[in-house]
C-alpha positions as CSV (number, residue, x, y, z in Angstrom):
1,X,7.9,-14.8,9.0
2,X,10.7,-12.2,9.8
3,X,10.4,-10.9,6.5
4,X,6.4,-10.7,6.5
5,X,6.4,-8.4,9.7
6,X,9.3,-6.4,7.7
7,X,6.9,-5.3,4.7
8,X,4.0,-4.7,6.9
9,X,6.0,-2.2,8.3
10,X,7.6,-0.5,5.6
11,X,4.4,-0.4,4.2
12,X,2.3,1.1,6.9
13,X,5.2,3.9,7.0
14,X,5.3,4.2,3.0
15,X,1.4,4.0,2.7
16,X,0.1,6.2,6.0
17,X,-2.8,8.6,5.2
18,X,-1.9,10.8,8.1
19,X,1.8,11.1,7.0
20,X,2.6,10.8,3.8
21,X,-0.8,12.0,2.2
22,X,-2.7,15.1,2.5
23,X,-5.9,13.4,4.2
24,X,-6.5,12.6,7.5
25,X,-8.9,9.9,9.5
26,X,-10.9,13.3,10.2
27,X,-12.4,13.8,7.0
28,X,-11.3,10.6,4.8
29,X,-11.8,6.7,5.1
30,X,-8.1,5.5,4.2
31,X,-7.8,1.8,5.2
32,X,-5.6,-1.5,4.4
33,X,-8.3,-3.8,3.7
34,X,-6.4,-7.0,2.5
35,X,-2.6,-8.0,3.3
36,X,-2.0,-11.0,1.0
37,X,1.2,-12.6,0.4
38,X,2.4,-16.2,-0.6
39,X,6.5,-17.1,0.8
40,X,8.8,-19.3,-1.3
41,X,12.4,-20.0,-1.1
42,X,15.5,-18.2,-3.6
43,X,18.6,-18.8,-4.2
44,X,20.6,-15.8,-5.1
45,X,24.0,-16.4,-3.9
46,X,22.6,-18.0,-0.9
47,X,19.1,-19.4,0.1
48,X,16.4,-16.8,1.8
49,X,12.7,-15.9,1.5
50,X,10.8,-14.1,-0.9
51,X,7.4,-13.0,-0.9
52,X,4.9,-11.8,-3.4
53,X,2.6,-9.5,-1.8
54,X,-0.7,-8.1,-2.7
55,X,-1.6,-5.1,-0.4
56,X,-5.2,-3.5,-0.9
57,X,-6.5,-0.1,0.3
58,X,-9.4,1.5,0.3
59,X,-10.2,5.2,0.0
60,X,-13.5,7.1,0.6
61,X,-15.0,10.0,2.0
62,X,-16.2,10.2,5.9
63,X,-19.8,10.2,5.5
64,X,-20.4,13.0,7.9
65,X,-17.8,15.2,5.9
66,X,-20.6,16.0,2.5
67,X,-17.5,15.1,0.5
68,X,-18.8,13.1,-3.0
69,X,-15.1,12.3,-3.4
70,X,-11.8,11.3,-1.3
71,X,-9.5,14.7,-0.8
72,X,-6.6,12.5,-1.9
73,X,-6.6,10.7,-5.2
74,X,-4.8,7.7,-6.2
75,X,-2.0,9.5,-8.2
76,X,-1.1,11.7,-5.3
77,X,-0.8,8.2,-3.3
78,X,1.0,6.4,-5.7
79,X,3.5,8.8,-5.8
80,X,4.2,9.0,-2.3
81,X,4.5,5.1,-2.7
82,X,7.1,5.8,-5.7
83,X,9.3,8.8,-4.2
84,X,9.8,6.5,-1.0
85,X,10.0,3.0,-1.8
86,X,13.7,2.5,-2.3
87,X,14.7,4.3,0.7
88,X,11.8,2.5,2.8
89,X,12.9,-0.9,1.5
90,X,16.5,-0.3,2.1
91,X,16.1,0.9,5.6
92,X,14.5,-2.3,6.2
93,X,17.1,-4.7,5.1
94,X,14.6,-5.6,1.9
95,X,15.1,-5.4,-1.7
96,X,12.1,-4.7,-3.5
97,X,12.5,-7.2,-6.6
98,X,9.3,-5.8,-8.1
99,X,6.1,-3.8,-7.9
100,X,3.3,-3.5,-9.7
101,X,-0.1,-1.2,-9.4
102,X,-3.8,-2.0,-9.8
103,X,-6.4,0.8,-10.1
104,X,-9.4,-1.3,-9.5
105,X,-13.0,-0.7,-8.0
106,X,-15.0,2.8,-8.3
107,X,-17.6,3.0,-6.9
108,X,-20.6,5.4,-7.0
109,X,-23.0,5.6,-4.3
110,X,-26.0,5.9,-5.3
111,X,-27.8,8.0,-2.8
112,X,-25.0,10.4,-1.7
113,X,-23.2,10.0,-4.7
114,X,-20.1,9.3,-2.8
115,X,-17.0,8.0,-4.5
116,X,-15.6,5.2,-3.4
117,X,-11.8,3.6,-5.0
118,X,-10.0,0.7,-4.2
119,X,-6.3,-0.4,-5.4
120,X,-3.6,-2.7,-4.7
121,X,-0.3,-2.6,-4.5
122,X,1.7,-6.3,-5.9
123,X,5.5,-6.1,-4.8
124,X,7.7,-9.1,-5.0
125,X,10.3,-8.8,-2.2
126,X,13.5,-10.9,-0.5
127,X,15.5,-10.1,2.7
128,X,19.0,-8.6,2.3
129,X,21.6,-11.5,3.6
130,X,24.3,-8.9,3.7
């Protein structure tokens, strides 16, 4: 579970609202809502863990703000993800195998007309034995 409590924290420090991102719990909404991941066992020169993970996050306005929409958008946090990843990863003993995006739900309020997106973030990762 080593590896697990590894990515949680590479990705808390890749993926923080108040560091990385322009937006701050003061005005925006920018949770982890879901931290899924399934282990299985590699052998690439020697036998470790790897993980698939799916990591969700959600992004809205603070209510009390009047904001319709999020002051960050999911661009400007994708590429904070992209220009740190291998650095993050590395630092951590991890080598990120792969990654993938998903852009999923807008959604509209209908009273406020708040905007509302979720997205995930699917990595496939092992620990470094070396």
């Amino acid at each position: 579970m080593m590896l697990v409590q590894k990515v949680r924290s590479t990705m808390r420090h890749l993926i923080n609202a108040t560091k990385n991102v322009t937006t701050s719990r003061d005005v925006d909404v920018f949770e982890q809502i879901a931290f899924d991941y399934s282990l299985t066992s590699i052998t690439l020169g020697s036998q470790r863990q790897a993980a698939n993970f799916a990591i969700q996050y959600l992004i809205s306005p603070k209510p009390e703000s009047g904001n319709t929409a999020p002051s960050i958008t999911y661009d400007q946090i994708i590429s904070a993800f992209d220009a740190g990843k291998s650095q993050a990863f590395k630092e951590a003993g991890l080598i990120l195998i792969s990654y993938s995006y998903e852009q999923s739900d807008i959604v509209t309020d209908p009273v406020t007309g708040s905007v509302s997106l979720s997205f995930t973030i699917n990595i496939q990762v092992t620990e470094k034995t070396r």
